[in-house]
N, C-alpha and C positions, 0 to 999 in steps of 0.2 A: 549685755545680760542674755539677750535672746539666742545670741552664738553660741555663748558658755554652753546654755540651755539644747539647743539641737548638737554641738560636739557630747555633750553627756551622751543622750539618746541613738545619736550615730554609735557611739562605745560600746553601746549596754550588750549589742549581740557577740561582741570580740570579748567582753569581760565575762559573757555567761562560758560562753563556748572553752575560754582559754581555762576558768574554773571549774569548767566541768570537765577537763581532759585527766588531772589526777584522778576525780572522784572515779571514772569510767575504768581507770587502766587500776586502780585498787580495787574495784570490786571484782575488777578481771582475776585480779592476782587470787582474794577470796573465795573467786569459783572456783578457783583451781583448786584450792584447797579443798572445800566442799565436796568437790568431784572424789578429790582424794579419800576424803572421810566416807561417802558414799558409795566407793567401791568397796571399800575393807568392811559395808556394812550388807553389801548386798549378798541375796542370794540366786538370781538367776533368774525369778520368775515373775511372773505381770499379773496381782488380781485382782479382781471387778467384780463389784459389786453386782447380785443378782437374786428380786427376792428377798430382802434382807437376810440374804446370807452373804460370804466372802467366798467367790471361787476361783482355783488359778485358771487364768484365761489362758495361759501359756507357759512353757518350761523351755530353757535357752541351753541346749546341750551342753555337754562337758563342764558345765558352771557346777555347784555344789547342791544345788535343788537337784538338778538333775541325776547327780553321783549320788545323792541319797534314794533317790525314787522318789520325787513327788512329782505326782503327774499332772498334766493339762485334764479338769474336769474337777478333781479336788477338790472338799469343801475344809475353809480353814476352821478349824473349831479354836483349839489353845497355840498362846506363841508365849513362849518359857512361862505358861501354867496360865497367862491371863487370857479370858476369850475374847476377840475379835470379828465383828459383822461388819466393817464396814473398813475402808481404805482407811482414814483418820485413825482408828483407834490401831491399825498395821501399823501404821505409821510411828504412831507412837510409843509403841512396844519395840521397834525395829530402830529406832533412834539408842537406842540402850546396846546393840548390840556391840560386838567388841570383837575385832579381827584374830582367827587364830582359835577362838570361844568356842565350843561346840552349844548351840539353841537347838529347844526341843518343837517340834512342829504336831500338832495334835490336829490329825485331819480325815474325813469319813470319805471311802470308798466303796462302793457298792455297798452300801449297808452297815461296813465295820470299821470302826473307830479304828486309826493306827498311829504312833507314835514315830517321827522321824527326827535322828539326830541330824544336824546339817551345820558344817562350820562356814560361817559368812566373812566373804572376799571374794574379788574377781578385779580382775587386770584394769591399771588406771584406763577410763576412754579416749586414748591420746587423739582418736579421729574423731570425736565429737566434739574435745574439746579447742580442736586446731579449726575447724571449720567453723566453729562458733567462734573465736578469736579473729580468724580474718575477716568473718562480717564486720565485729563489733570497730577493729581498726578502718575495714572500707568505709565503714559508716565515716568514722573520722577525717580520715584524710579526705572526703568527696567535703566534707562541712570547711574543714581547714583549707582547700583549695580555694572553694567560692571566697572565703572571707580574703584569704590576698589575693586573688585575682581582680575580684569587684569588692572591695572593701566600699561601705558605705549605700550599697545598691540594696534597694528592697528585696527582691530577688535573691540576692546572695546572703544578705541576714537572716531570711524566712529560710532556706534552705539549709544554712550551717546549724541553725535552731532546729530545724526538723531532725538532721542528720547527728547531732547529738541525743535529743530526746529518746531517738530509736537505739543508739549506741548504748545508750543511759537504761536503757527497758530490756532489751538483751543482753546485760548483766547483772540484772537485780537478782540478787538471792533466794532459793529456795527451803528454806528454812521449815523443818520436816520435823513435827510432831512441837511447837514451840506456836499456839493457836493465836496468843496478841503479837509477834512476829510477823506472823503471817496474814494478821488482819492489815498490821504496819506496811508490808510489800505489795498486798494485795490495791491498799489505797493509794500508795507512789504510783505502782504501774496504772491502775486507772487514770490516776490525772495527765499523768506522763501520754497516755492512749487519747484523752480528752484535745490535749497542747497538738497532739500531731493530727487527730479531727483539724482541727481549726487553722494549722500552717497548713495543711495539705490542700484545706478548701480556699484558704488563704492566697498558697501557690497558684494553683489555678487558675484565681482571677485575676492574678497577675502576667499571664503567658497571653500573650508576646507582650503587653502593656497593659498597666490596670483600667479595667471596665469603664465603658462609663459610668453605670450605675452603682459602681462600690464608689467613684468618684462624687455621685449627686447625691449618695446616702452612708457617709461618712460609719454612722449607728452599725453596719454591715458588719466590718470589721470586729468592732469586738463580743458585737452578738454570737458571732461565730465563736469565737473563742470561750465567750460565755457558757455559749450550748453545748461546747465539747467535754468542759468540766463538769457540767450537771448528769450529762447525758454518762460520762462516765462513771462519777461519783453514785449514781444510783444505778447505776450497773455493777458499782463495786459491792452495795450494800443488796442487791438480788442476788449477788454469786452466794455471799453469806448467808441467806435466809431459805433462797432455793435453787433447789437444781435448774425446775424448768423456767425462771426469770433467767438464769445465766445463758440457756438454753438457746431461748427467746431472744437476750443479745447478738447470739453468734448468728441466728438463723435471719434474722432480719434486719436490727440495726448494722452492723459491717456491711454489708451488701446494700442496704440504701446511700450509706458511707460514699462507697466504690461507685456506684450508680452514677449518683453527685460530683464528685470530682469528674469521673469521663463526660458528664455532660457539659460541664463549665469548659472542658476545654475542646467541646466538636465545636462548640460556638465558632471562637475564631475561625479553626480549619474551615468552616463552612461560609464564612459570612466576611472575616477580615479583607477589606480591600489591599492590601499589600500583602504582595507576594511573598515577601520575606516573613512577615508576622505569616501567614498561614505554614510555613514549613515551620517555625520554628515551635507553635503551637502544635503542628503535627507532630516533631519530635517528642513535644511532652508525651502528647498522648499516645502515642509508641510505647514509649516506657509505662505509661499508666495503665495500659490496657491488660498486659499480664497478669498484674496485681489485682485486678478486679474482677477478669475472671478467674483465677485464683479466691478469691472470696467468695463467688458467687457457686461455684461449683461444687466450693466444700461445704455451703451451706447446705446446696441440692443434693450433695451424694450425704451427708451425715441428718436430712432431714429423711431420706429414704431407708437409710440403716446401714448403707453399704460402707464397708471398711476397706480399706484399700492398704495392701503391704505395708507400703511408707509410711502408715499413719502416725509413728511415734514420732516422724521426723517432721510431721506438718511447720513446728514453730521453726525449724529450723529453714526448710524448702519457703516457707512466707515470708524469713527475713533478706535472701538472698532474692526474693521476686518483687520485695517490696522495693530492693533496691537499682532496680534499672530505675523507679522516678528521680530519685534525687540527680542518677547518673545522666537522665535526659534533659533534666533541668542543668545540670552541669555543660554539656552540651550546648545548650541552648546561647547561655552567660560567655561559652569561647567564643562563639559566632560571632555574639555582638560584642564582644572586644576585639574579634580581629578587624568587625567589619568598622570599626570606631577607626582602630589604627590604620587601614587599608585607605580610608576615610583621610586622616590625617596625615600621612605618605602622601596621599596626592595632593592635598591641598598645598603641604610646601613646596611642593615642586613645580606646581602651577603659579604659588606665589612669587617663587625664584625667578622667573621669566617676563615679569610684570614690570614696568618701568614707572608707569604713572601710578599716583597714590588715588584716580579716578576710578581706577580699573580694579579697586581692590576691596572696596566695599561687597559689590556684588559677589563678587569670588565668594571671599570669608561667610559672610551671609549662606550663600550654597553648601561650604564646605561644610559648616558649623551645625546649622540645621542637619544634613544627613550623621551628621558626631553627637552631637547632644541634645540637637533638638528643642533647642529655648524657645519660648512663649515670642520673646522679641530680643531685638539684636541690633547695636547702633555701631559705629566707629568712630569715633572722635579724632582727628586728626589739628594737633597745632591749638591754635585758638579759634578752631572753628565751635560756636554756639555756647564758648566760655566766658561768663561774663570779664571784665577787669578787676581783679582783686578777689576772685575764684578761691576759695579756701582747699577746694578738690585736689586739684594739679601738685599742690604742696604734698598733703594728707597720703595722696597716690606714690611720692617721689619718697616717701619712707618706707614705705614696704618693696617688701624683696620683690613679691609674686601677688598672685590674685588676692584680691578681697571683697569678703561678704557684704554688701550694701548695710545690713544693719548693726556691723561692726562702726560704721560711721556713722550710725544718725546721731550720736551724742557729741561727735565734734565737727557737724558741718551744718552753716547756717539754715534757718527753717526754708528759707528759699532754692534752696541748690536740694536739699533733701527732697524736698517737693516737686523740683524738677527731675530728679532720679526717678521718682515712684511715679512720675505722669507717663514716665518712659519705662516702669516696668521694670527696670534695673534689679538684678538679683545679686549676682557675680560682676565685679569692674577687674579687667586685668591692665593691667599696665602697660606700655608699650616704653621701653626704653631702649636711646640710640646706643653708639660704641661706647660714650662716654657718662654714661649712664642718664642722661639727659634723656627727662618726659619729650616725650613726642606724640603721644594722644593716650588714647584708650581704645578698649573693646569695653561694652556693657550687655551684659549678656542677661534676659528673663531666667525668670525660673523654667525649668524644664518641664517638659510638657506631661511626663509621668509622674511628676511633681515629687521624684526623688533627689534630694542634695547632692551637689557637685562636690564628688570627691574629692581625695586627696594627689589619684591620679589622671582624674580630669585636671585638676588646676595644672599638675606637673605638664600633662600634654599641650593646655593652652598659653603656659608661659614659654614652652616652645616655638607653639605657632605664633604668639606676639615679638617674640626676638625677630624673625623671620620678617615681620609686616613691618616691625619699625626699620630692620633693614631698608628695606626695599621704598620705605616713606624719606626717609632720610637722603639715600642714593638720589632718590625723584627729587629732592628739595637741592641736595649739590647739585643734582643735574640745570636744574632751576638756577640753582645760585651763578655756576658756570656761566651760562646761556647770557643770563641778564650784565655778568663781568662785561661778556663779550662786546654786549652790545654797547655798556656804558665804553667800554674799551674804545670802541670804532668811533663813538660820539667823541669819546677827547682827542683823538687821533687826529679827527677831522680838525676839530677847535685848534689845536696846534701848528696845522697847516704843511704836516708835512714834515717836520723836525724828528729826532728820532731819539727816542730815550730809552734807558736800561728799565723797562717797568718789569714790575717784581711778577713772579711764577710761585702758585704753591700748589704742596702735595697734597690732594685731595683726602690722604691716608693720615701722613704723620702728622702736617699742618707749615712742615718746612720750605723757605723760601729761596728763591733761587730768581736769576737773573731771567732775561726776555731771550740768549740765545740755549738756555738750558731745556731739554726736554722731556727728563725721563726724573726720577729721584732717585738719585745712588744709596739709599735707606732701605726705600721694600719696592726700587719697582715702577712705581706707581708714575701713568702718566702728568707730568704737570700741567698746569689749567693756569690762565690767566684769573687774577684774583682783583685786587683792587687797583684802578689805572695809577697810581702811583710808582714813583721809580726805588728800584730797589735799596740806594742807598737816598735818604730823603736828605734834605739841604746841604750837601757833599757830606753828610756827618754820621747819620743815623741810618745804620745795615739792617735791615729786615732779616730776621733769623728764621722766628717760627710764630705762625699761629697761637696765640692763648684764649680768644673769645669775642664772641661777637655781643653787642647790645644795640639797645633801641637806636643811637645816634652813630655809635661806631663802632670798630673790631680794632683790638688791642695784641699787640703782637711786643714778641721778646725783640731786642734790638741790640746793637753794638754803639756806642757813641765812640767813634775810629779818631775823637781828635782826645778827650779827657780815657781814653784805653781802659770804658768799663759797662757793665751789660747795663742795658737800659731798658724800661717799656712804653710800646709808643703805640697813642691811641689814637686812629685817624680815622677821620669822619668817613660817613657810608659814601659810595658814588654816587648815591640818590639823591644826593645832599648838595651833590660838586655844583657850584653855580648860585645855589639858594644863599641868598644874602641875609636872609634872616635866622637862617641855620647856620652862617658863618660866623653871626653877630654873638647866637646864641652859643656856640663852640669857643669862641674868644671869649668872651664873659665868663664862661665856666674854666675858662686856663688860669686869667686874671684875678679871679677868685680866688682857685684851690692854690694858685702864687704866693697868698698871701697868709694863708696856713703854715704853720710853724708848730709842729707837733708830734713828739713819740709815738701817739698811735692814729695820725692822718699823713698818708703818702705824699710824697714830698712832689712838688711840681718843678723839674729844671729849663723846662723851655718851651716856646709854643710857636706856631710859623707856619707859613703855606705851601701847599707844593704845588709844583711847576706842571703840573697837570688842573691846577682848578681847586683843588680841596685844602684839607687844613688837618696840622696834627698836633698833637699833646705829648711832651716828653714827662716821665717820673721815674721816679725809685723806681725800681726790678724789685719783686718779694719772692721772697720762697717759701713756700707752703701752699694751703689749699682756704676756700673760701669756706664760709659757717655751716653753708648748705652741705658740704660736701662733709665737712669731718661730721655732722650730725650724721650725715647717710651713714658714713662707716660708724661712727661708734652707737647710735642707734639713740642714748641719753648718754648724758653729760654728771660723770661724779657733783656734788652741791659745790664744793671747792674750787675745783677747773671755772665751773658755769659762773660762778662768782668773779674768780679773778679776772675772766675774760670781759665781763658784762660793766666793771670796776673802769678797765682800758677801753670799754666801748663808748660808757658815759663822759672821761676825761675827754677825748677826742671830739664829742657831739658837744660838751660844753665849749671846749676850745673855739668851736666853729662858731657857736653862738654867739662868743666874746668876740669876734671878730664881725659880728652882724652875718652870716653866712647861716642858711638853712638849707638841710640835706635834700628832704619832701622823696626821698626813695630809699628809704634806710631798709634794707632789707637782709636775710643771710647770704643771700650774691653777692651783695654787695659789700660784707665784710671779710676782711681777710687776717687766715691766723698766720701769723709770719714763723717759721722757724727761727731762731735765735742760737 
């Protein structure tokens, strides 16, 4: 449930972003259209209020204000007969216009009333409205980058959410002379301004990793976000009531805004002991710094009066300055994904070179920590610190790749659970050999910025664990080898000198071959002394190929050269060779499964010692695969299949029963589905 729960929550920034991309690129199309209606309505000139009167503050040559004669200084009296003192009620007399129409303009000059005919239209703004289009997209693609680059990262959800909001706000409509419209817009863009308060301060204390103190004071978080919607929301309802509250917003709340972000992030610069966190914090603040004096300055030059040329273009020059931060935080996010994989690059390569599965703990540990950085970090190799009858090993050997520890607390005993979480375990990945055979684990903590491990973290760690089980495996044949040898030279001696064909296998395919055989004509691969046994066992039974080792012995495919048909022969470990009590216990189990007579129990043809010391087991040859394995591939079992097979598992356990015989390791290794 708890997984369900954090996969929602990981989603919600890919679901907002992915639905907010039509809404963005439809209002885009809207503007357009706007723009369109708003040319064929204009007429050329900019007026402002002064005095409670309406004056034109300026007239844009060649445009139709100007072809008429209305000049800079003008006061507007009537506009097609109705009077107008203030921009709103322009507005909305100028909303009615109509391209092509000639409007009458009633306006006083030195003294005397005069009448100006004036037809409204002027050239779409193709440059205004291109450069507003490539923000509103850069916005986009910077938010859509973070989200596949670092899918899942705090950083990268706060940033595609920032870089939307802003995308979202630089295309809201300006709906002109339509006053609950615009109350409508006016309270979107507010909260929209409130959301990116609070991701911005948000960001911040997130560069280069989040705070401690946003960590020991959880409340931080959404107080910010809190304070951003209030703070805007009654900045929305001052714009409406008055000029100098709106005023009062621009000149001082924005600039303490700006203030606040560059101090959150001189911190690290100043203070981070890692080198890397201080550049990367410094690149924030790079990008943050334009922006804020950009704020600061237009409060200083518009608290002092000063007008500056560009002034119509401020919303526009502020959204192109606003965005070097998301681009530095963008920045920021490649660094540490290249330094992740630069990270993971060498770790394999260094693991590649490693022989012993001693030497590999501390590696992985080094590598991992500078990659992801977990709380804590174990390896589990074999049946090291695994109890007998470990519900884990199993639970692990069905999944493909990594898994969340609290995907398992509902199916693993209260005691292995308990021992997970004593260990801090967050992430368990798997390590499986060539044959898809568990051979330990990695258990990885949560991370230490306490963000969830990806979708492309797990992809890289089930890399780097193919890699480890390699190299664990390799060390365990190296092992296995080694200890042949020695069992080898022990019966060598015991025989006194005689000379026998004993068997060779491929440490690759598993193929068997003779003692003056060297190489495998298959793939290659050097042969290794395997078990001191000779390769055709009591003149009868040809060693072909490897099928599997167990607790007492390793079972291989066979020839029986006098009845001309495949056989499988299980022959006790060399650890065993000599032990009479394991020789007792080997014959006992032949003499048994002898006396089994059954469709679905493996038939026993013959049992006998070899001339090295040890002892084998001849049966049926199967073809097919064992319970464990076709579960792995088929994942669940149709109710039918699972039936008919479980039908021939109980015939076979009663059979043995009726015969006084008890299995006491009935497991899915230990059954097999036969092809037929």
């Amino acid at each position: 449930m708890e997984s369900r729960r954090l996969a929602r929550v990981r989603s919600m920034p890919l679901l907002v972003c992915l639905g907010a991309i039509p809404v963005v690129l439809g209002l885009l199309a809207l503007s357009a259209f706007e723009k369109k209606a708003a040319a064929d309505r204009r007429l050329g000139f900019a007026p402002e209020e002064r005095a409670g009167r309406l004056v034109v503050a300026s007239v844009r040559p060649d445009l139709p204000a100007d072809r008429a004669g209305l000049q800079a200084g003008d006061v507007l009296l009537e506009v097609e007969g109705r009077p107008v003192r203030t921009e709103a009620e322009y507005d909305a007399v100028a909303a009615s216009f109509r391209p092509g129409w000639e409007t009458e303009l009633a306006v006083r000059r030195d003294g005397r009333r005069l009448v100006l005919e004036v037809t409204p239209g002027v050239a779409f703004p193709w440059l205004d409205f291109l450069v507003d289009t490539f923000a509103v997209l850069a916005y986009l693609a910077v938010g859509l980058w973070a989200l596949g680059r670092r899918p899942g990262v705090l950083k990268a959800d706060l940033l595609a959410l920032f870089c939307v909001s802003v995308a979202l706000e630089l295309v809201l409509p300006e709906p002109v002379g339509k006053p609950a419209l615009e109350t409508a817009v006016l309270l979107v863009y507010s909260l929209l301004t409130g959301l990116q308060l609070g991701l911005e301060l948000h960001l911040a204390a997130t560069i280069p990793e989040r705070r401690a103190w946003l960590v020991r004071r959880p409340w931080i978080v959404p107080a910010l976000y809190t304070a951003g919607a209030l703070l805007a929301l009654v900045a929305a309802i001052a714009v409406r009531s008055s000029e100098q509250a709106e005023r009062f917003f621009g000149l001082f709340g924005l600039p303490v805004w700006a203030v606040a972000v560059t101090a959150i992030l001189l911190e690290p610069v100043l203070r981070d002991p890692d080198g890397q966190g201080r550049r990367d914090a410094a690149i924030v603040l790079a990008g943050t710094v334009p922006w804020s004096c950009f704020v600061v300055v237009s409060a200083a030059l518009e608290a002092s009066g000063i007008v500056l040329p560009f002034w119509s273009w401020t919303w526009t020059v502020e959204a192109y300055v606003v965005l070097c931060f998301p681009l530095a935080i963008a920045l920021v996010l490649y660094r540490e994904s290249a330094r992740q994989e630069a990270v993971v690059l060498g770790l394999g390569s260094e693991i590649q070179r490693l022989t012993s599965p001693g030497e590999i703990a501390g590696l992985v540990a080094a590598g991992l920590d500078a990659a992801f950085q977990p709380r804590s970090f174990h390896l589990f190799q074999g049946g090291e610190e695994i109890p007998e009858g470990s519900e884990l090993p199993r639970l692990l050997e069905r999944r493909d790749g990594p898994v969340e520890v609290p995907e398992l607390a509902g199916t693993l005993p209260r005691e292995e659970a308990e021992r997970l979480e004593r260990r801090e375990a967050r992430l368990l990945v798997p390590l499986f050999g060539r044959d898809r055979r568990l051979v330990g684990w990695l258990a990885l903590g949560e991370k230490r910025s306490e963000e969830p491990y990806t979708a492309r973290d797990r992809k890289v760690l089930q890399t780097i664990a193919g890699q480890i089980a390699l190299v664990i495996e390799n060390a365990h044949l190296h092992e296995r080898v080694e200890q042949g040898r020695k069992v080898q030279r022990e019966v060598l001696d015991r025989l006194g000198g005689r000379r026998l064909d004993l068997v060779k296998e491929c440490p690759r395919c598993g193929g068997c071959f003779g003692a003056e055989a060297e190489e495998c004509p298959r793939d290659g691969a050097e042969l290794a002394p395997a078990l001191p046994v000779e390769r055709t066992i009591a003149g009868r039974y040809r060693l072909e190929r490897l099928l599997g080792r167990g607790g007492m012995g390793a079972v291989y495919e066979g020839f029986d050269e006098h009845l001309r048909r495949p056989v499988a022969v299980k022959i006790l470990l060399p650890a065993l060779f000599g032990d009479a009590e394991a020789l007792r216990r080997f014959e006992r189990e032949a003499r048994l499964s002898a006396r089994l007579q059954h469709p679905n129990i493996v038939a026993v043809h013959d049992f006998g010692g070899t001339e090295t010391g040890g002892a084998f087991l001849v049966m049926e040859l199967l073809a097919g695969v064992s319970l464990r394995t076709a579960l792995q591939r088929a994942g669940a079992l149709d109710p039918s299949t699972a039936a008919g097979w479980f039908r021939q598992i109980c015939a076979g356990v009663r059979a043995a029963h009726e015969t006084r015989v008890i299995h006491r390791d009935l497991k899915p290794e230990n059954l097999f589905i036969a092809r037929t």
